[in-house]
ChimeraX commands (.cxc) that place a marker at each C-alpha (Angstrom):
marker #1 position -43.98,20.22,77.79 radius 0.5
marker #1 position -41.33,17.99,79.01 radius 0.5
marker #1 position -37.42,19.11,78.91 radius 0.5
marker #1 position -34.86,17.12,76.86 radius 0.5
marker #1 position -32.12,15.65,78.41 radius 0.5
marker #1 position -28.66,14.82,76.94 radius 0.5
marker #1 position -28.76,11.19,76.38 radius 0.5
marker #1 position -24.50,10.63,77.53 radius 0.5
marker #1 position -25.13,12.71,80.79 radius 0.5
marker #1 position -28.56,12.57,81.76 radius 0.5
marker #1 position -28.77,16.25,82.19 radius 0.5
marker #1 position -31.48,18.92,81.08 radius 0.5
marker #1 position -30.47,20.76,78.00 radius 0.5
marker #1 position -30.14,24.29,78.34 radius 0.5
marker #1 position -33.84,26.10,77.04 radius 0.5
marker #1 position -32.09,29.30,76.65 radius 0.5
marker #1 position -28.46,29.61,76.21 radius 0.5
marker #1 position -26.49,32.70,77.35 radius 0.5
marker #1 position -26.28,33.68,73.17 radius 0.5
marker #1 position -30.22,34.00,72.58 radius 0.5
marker #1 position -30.17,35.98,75.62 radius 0.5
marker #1 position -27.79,38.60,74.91 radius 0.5
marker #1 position -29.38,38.08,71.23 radius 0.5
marker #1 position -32.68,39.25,73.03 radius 0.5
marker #1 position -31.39,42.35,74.42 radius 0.5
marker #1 position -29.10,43.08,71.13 radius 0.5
marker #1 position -32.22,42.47,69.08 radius 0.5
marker #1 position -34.46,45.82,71.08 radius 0.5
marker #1 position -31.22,48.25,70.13 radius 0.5
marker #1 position -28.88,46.70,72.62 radius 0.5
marker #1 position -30.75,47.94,76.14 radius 0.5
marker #1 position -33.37,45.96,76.88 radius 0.5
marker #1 position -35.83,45.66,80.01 radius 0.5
marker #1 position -36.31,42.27,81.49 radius 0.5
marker #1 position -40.03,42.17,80.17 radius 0.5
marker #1 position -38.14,43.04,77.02 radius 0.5
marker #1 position -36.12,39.85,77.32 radius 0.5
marker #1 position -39.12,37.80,78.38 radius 0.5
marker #1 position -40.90,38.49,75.28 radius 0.5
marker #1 position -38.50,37.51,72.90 radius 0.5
marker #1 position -37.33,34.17,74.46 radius 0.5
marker #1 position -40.87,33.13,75.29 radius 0.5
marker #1 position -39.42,32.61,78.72 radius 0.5
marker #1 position -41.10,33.22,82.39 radius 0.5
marker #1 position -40.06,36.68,83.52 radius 0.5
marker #1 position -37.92,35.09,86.40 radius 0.5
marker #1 position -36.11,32.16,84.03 radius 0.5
marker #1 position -35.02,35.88,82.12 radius 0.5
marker #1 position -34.06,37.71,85.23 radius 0.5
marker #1 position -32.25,34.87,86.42 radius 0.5
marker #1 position -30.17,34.22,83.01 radius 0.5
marker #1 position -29.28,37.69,82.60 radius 0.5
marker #1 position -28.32,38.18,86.65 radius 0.5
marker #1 position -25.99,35.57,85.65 radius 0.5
marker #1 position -24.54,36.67,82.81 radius 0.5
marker #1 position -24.30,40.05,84.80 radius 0.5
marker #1 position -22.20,38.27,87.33 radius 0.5
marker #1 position -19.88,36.94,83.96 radius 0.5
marker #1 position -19.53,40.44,83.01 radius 0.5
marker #1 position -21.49,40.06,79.92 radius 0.5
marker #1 position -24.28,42.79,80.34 radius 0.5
marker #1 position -24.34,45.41,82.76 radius 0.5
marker #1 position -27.86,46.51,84.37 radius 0.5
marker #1 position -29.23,49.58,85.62 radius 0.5
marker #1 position -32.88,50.42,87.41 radius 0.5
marker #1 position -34.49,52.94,86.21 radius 0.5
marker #1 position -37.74,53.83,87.59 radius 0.5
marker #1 position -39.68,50.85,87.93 radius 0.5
marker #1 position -37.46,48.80,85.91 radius 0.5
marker #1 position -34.33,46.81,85.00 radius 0.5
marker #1 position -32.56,48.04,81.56 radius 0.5
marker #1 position -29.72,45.77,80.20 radius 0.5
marker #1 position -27.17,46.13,77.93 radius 0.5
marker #1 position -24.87,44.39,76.76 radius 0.5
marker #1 position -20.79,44.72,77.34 radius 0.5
marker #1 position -19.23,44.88,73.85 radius 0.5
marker #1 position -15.16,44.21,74.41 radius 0.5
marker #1 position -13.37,46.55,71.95 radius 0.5
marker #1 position -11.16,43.83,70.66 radius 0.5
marker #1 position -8.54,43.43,72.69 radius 0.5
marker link #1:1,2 radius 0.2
marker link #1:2,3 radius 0.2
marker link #1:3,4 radius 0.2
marker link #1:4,5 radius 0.2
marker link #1:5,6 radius 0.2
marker link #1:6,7 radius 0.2
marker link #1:7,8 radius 0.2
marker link #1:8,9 radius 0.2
marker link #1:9,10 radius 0.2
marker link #1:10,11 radius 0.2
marker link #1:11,12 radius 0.2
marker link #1:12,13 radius 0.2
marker link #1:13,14 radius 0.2
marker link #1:14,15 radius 0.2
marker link #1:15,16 radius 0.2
marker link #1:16,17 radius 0.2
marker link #1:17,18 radius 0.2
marker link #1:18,19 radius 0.2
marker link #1:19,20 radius 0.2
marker link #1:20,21 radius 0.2
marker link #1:21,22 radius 0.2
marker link #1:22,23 radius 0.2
marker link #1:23,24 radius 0.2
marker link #1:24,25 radius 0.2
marker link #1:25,26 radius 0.2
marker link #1:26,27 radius 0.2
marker link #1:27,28 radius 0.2
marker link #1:28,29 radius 0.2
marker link #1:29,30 radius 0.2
marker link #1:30,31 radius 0.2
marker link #1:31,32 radius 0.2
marker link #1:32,33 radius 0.2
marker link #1:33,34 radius 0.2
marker link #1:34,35 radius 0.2
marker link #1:35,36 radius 0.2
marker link #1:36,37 radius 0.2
marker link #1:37,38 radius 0.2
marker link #1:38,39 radius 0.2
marker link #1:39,40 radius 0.2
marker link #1:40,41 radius 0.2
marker link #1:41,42 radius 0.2
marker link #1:42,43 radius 0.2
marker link #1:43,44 radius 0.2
marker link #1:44,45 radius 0.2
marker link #1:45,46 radius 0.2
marker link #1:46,47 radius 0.2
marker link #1:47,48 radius 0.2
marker link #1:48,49 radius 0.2
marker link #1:49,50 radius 0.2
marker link #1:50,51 radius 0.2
marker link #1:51,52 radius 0.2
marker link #1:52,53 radius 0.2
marker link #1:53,54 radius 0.2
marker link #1:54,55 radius 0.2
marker link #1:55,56 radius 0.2
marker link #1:56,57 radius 0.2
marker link #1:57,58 radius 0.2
marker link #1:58,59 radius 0.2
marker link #1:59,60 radius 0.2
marker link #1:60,61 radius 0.2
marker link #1:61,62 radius 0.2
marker link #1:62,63 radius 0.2
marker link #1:63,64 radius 0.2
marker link #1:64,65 radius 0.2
marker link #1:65,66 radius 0.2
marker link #1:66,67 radius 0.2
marker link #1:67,68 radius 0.2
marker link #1:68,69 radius 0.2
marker link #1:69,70 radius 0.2
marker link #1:70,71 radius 0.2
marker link #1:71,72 radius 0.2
marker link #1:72,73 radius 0.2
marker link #1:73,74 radius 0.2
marker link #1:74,75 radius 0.2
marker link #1:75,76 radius 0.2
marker link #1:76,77 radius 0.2
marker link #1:77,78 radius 0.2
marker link #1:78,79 radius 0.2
marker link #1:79,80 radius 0.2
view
């Protein structure tokens, strides 16, 4: 299937934006395994890992291994 592009810049638009992500691992009681993740955006398993190692590195979910696997949650800010 081919991507869509933003007609002004010429870019690829974004197939899964940081807010269906952390929707993703909200949506599985707010920890969610990567697999977890892959299954709800109907993404590869490494376009998920990659999207939430990066919002990991924005400070938007934390990630711990357990086991075998990856668990994420997501950081709520208390309203400050």
């Amino acid at each position: 299937m081919p991507r869509d592009r933003d007609d002004e810049s010429g870019r690829y638009t974004e197939s899964y934006p940081a807010e269906d992500v952390l929707a993703a691992v909200r949506e599985v009681g707010g920890m969610a395994s990567t697999r977890d993740v892959t299954d709800a955006l109907g993404s590869s398993y490494e376009t998920a890992y990659q999207k939430l190692r990066g919002l990991e590195d924005e400070g938007e979910v934390e990630s711990r291994k357990v086991a075998n696997a990856r668990l994420w949650m997501v950081q709520e800010s208390d309203g400050e």
